[in-house]
C-alpha positions in Angstrom: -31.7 16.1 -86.3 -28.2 15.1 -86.4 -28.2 11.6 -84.9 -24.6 11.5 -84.6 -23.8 14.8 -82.9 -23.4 13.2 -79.2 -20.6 11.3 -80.2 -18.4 14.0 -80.9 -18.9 15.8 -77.8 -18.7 14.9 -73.6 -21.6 15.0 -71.8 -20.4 16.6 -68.9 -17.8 18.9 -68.6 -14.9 17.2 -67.9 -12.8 20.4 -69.3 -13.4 22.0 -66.4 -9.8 22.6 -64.3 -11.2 21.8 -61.0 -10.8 19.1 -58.8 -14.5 18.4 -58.4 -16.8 18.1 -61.7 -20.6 18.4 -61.4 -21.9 15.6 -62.9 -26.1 16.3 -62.0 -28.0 18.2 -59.7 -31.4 16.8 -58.1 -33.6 17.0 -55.2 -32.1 15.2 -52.3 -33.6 13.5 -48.8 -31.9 12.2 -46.0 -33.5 10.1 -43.3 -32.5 10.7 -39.4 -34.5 8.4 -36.9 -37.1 7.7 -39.2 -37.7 12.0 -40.0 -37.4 12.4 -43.7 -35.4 16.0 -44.5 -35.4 17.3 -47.8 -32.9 19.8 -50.0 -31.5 20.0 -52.9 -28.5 18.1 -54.3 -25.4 17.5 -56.1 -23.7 14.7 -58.0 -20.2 15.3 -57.8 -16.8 13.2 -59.3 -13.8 14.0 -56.9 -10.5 14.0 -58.9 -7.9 15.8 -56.6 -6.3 12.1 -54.9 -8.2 9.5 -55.4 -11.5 9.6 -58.0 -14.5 8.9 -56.6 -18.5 9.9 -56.9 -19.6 12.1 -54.3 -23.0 13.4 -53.0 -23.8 16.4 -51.3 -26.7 17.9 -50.1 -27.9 20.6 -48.2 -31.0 20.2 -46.1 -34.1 22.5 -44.6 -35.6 22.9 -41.2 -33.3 19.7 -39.2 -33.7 20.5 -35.5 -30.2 21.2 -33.9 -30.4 17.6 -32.1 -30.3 15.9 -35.1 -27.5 18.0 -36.3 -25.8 17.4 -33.6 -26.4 14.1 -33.0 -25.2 13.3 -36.3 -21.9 15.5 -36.1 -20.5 14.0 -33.0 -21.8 10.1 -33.9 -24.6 9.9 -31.6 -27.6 9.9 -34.0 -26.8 8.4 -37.9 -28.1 8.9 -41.6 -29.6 5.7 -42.5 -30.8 6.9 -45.6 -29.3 9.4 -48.3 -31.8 9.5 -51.8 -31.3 11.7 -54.9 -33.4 12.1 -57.1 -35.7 9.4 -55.6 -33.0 7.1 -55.9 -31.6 5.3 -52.4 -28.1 5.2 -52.7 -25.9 3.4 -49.8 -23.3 4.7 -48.5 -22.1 6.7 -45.5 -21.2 10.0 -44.5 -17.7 11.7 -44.6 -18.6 15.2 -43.7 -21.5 16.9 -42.0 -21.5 20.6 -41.9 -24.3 23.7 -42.1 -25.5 26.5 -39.7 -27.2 24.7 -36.2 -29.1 28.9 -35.4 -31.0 28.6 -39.3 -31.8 25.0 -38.8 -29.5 24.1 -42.0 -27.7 20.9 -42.3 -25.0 20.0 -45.3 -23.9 16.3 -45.8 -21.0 14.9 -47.9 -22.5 11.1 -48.8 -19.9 8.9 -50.2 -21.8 5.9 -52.1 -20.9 2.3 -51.0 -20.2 1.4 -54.9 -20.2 2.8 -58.6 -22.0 3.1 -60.6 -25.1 4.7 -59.5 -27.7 4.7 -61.6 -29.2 8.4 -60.9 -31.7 8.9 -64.0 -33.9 6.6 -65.4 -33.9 2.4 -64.8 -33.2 -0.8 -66.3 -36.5 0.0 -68.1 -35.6 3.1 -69.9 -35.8 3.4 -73.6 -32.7 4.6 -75.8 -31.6 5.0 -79.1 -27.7 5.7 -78.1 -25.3 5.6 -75.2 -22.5 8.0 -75.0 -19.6 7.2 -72.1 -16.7 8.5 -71.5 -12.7 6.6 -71.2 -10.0 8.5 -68.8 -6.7 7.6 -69.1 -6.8 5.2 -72.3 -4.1 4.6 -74.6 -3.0 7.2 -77.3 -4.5 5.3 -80.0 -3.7 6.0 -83.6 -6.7 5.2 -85.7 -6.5 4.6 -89.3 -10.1 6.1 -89.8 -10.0 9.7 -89.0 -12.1 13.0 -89.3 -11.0 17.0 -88.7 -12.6 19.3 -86.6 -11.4 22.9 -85.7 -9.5 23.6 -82.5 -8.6 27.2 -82.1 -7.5 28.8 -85.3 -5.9 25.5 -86.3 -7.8 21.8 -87.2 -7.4 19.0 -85.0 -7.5 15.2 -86.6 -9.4 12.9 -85.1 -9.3 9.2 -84.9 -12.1 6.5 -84.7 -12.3 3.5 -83.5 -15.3 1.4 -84.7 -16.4 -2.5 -83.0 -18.7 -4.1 -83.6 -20.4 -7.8 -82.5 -23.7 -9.1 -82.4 -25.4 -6.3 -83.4 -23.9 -3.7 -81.7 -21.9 -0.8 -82.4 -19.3 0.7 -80.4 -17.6 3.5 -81.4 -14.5 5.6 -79.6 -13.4 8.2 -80.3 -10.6 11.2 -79.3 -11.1 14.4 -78.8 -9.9 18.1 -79.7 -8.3 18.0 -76.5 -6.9 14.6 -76.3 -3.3 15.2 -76.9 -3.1 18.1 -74.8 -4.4 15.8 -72.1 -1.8 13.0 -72.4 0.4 15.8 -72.6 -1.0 16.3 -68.9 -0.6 12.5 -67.9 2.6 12.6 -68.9 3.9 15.5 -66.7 1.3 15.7 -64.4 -0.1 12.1 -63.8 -4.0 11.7 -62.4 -7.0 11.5 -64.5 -7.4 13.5 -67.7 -10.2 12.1 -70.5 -8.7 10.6 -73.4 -11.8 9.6 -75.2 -15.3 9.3 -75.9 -17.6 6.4 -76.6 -20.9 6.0 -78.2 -22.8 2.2 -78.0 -25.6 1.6 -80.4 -27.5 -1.5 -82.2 -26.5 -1.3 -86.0 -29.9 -1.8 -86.9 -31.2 1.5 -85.1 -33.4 -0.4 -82.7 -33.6 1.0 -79.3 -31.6 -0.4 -76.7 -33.1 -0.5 -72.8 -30.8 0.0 -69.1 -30.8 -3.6 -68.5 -28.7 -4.4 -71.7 -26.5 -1.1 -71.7 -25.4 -2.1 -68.2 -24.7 -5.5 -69.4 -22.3 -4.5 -72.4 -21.1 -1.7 -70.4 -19.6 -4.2 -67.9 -18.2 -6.3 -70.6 -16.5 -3.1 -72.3 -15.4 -2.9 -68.6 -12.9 -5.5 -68.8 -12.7 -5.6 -72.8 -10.7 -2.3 -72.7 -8.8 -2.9 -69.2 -8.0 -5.9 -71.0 -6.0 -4.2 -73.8 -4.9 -1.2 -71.5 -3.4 -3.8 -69.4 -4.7 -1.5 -66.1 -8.2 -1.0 -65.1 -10.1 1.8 -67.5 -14.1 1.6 -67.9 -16.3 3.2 -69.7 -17.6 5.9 -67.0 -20.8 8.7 -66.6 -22.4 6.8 -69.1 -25.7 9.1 -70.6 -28.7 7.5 -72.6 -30.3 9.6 -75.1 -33.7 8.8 -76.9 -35.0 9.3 -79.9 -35.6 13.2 -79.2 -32.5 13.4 -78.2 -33.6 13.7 -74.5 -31.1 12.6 -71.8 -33.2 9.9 -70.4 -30.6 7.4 -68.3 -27.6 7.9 -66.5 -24.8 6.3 -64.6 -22.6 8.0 -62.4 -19.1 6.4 -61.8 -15.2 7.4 -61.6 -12.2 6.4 -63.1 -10.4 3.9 -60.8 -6.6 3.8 -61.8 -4.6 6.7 -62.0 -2.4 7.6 -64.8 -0.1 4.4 -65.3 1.4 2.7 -68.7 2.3 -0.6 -67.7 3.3 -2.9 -70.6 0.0 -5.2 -72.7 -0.5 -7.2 -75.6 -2.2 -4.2 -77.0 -0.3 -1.8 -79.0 -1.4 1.8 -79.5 -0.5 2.2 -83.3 -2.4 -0.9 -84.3 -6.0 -0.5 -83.3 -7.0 -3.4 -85.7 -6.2 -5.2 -82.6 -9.0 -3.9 -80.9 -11.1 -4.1 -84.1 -10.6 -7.9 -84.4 -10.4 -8.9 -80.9 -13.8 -8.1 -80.0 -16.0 -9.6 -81.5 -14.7 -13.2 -80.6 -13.9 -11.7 -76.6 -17.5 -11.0 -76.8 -18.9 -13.9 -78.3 -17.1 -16.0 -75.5 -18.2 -13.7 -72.7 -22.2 -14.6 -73.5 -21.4 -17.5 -72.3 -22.5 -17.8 -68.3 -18.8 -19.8 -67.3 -16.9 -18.0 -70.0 -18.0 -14.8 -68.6 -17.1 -15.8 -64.8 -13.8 -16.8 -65.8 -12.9 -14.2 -68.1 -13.9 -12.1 -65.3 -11.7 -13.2 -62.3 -8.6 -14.1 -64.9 -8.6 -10.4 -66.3 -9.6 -8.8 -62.7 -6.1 -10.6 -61.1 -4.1 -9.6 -64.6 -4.9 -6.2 -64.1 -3.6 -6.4 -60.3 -0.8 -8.4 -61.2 0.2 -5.8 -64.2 0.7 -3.2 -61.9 4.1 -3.3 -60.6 3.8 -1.0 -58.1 2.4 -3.0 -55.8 5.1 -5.6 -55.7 6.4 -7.6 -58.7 6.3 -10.8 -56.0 2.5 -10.1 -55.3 1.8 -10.1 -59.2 3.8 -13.6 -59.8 1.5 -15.1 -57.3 -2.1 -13.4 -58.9 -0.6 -13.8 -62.5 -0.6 -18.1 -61.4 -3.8 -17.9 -59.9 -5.0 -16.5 -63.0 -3.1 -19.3 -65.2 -4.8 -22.3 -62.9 -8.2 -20.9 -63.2 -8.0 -20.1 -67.0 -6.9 -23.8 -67.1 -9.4 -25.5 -65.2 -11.8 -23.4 -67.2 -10.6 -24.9 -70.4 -8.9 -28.5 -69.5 -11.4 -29.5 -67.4 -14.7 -28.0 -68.4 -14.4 -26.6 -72.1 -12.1 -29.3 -73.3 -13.2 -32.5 -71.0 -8.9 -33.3 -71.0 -8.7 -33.9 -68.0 -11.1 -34.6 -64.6 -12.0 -32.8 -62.3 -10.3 -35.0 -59.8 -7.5 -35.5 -62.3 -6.9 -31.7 -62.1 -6.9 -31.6 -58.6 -4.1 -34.4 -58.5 -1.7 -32.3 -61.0 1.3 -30.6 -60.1 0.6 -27.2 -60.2 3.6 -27.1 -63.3 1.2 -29.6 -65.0 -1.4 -27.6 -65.0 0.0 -25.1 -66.8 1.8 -27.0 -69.1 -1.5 -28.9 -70.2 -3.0 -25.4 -70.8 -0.5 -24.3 -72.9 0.7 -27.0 -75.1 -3.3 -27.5 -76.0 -3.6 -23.5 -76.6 0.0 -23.2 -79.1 1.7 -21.3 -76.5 5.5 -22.5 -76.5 6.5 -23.7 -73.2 10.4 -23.6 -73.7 12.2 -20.9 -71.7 13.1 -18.1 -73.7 16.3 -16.5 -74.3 14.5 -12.9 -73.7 14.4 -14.3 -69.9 17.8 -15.0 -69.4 18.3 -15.0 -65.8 15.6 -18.2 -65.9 17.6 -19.9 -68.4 20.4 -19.7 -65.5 18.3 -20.8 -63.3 16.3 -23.4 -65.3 20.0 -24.9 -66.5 21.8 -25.0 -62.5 18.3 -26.3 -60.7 17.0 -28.9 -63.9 13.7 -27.1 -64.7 12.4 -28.6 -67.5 10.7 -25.6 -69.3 8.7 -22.5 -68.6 6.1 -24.2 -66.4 8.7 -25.8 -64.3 10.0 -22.6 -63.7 7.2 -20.3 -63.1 6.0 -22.2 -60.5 9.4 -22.9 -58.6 9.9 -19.5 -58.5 6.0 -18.8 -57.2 6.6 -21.7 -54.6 9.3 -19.7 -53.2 7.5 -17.2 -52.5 4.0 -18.9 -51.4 6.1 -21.6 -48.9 8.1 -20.5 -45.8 9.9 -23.6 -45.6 10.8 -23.7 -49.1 14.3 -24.8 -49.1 15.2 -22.5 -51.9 13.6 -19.5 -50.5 15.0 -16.3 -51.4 17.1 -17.7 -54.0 15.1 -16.6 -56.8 15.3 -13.0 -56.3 17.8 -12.2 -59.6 14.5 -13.4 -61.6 11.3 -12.2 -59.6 11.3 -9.2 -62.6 11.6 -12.4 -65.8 9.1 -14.7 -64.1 6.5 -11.6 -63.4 6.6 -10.7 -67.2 6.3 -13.9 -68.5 4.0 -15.2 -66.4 1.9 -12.4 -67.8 2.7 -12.9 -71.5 1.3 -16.5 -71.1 -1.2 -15.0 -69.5 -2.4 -12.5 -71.8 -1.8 -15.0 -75.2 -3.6 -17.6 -72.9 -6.6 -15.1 -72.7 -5.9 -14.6 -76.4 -6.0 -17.9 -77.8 -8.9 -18.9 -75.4 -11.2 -16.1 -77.7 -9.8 -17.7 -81.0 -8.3 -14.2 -81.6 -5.1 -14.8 -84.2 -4.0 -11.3 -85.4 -0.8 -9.6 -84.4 0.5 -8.1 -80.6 2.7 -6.9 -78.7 5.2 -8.8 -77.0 5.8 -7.6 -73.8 9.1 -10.2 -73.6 10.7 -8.5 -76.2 12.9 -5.5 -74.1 13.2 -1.7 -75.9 11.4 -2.2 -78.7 9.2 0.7 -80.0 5.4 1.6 -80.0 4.1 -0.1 -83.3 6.7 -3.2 -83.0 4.0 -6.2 -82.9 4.1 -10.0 -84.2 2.3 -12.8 -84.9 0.5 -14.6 -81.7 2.3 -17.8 -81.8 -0.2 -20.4 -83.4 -0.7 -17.6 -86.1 2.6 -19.0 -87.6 
């Protein structure tokens, strides 16, 4: 058997041009004042707006009351199982045919994932999961495979950390589909993953869910916008689909700005094993958790450059009182809470190598920094955030020219904060540095 065949193909068909994939198809209940109704059912991912898992099923012999009752809000679903699995939610469409006694119900799950095949039990040998909307990576490790008439190359991305294995990969139709992003926007898949243990051991649900999770933020992380790893399929030793998770992409197609450059996936490479070695640890992993979940909101400009100044600082203070107080022991508790929010910051980076001076790639802060006596970056990140986070700041809306400078650098001390905090020292990319082009990466700072 060919142990390695699932990681060079999807395990559903994602290929399909259709705004609604079938991911699985099971037998399906639904519960209507306490009467159990079976039917058959679908797993669907919606991809036409907004992606999302769906759940439709279409049930037998449901007296017209009940059908009714539940159309016009006068009777409700409590329950909605597939496959024997309860999965909350609630109901965005009821249809079917009241004269044959048919009823068809569009369940919409309260979260993702849902775990629709096997348990935190279940027995594998590999994991195979799939990445929308990544990065265009350019591996230095590549194979060929045929793609028409023509051959396609490749590339592969291997990590690896305690262990385990993680391997992504592109696909034959992975530049055709940023091709797509690029014109069309959405939700194309850009990759393929497969997790294993390097010494062929067998791997259960209860661990894949927890490296999953940390993949989660490990790749948002050097996206710099939410991507997971998504539909995620366990295979045993017989090569027998034995676990799966249903789930959807959550951002659309955007390419906001990272420490992560495409053309250098030794990044990647080196970065995880330390990001991972930190995130086994219980507080590490909470902090690492709420610092990257507020950088990825923050990195989206869309949704206000103002909004992201403010999440990028709450970000900075928690990653500080995370290392000061508690990792480091530099400061109290109490001593933390007496510090000027400025101080805070400064104490984090000064003992992490991150220079604090205001640069001359923000130069409408240097203005700013020279006419109002701000002492250095600190100083001036937080005027600016006070501004905005006070109504009766006296120099409220004065600040405007450099909402854009203080947004980006807040997030490069940010993301090198993160950095430095998992003792990573390779190269990036500096998102300070203006029209520069992919593959244009330095030294972290305390690299030097």
């Amino acid at each position: 058997m060919d142990t390695d065949r699932h990681l060079f193909e999807s395990a559903f068909d994602f290929t399909a041009c259709e705004s609604s994939i079938l991911l699985n198809q099971k037998p399906a209940k639904v519960c209507i004042d306490d009467i159990t109704y079976t039917g058959s059912g679908e797993v669907r991912m919606g991809l036409a707006s907004r992606a999302s898992i769906y759940l439709y099923g279409t049930f037998q012999d449901v007296p017209a009351k009940d059908m009714m009752g539940v159309m016009f809000g006068s009777k409700e679903i409590s329950s909605f199982h597939i496959n024997e699995q309860d999965v909350e939610g609630f109901n965005v469409k009821i249809g079917g045919n009241v004269d044959e006694r048919v009823m068809t119900v569009k369940w919409c799950p309260k979260s993702e994932p849902i775990y629709g095949v096997g348990g935190a039990s279940t027995k594998m040998n590999q994991v195979v999961f799939h990445l929308f909307n990544f990065k265009d990576i350019l591996a230095k490790h590549r194979s060929s495979e045929k793609k028409g008439a023509g051959i396609c190359s490749i590339g592969h991305v291997d990590l690896s950390c305690n262990g385990w294995k993680v391997q992504l990969r592109s696909l034959v139709e992975t530049s055709d589909n940023f091709k797509k992003l690029k014109s069309e926007g959405g939700y194309q898949l850009t990759h393929i993953g497969c997790l294993r243990k390097n010494n062929g051991t067998v791997l259960s649900g209860k661990e894949t869910n927890k490296i999953l999770n940390a993949l989660r933020f490990f790749i948002s992380f050097a996206k710099g916008a939410w991507c997971e790893p998504i539909c995620a399929v366990g295979f045993n030793a017989s090569d027998n689909r034995v676990w799966e998770s249903w789930s959807s992409p959550r951002d659309i197609w955007h390419t906001p700005p990272s420490w992560f450059d495409p053309h250098h996936c030794e990044q990647l490479i080196e970065l995880f094993p330390y990001f991972m070695t930190k995130w086994e640890k219980e507080d590490w992993q909470e902090a690492l958790r709420e610092t990257i979940y507020w950088y990825l909101n923050a990195n989206n400009s869309s949704r206000g450059i103002d909004a992201g100044i403010i999440l990028t600082q709450a970000a900075i203070e928690r990653l500080s009182y995370e290392y000061t107080v508690k990792a480091k022991r530099l400061v109290t508790v109490n001593g933390f809470k007496d510090l000027w929010a400025s101080d805070k910051f400064r104490l984090l980076f000064s003992s992490l190598g991150i220079p604090i001076d205001i640069s001359s790639q923000t130069p409408e802060l240097q203005k700013l920094a020279k006419k109002f006596k701000w002492l250095d970056a600190p100083h001036a990140l937080t005027e600016v955030r006070n501004s905005l986070v006070h109504p009766e700041h006296k120099r409220r809306g004065q600040f405007d020219s450099a909402f854009y400078e203080a947004w980006n650098l807040g997030l490069w001390c940010l993301e090198l904060s993160i950095l430095r905090i998992c003792e990573y020292s390779g190269s990036y990319s500096n998102r300070l540095v203006g029209d520069k082009y992919v593959g244009a990466v330095e030294n972290v700072p305390w690299a030097n």
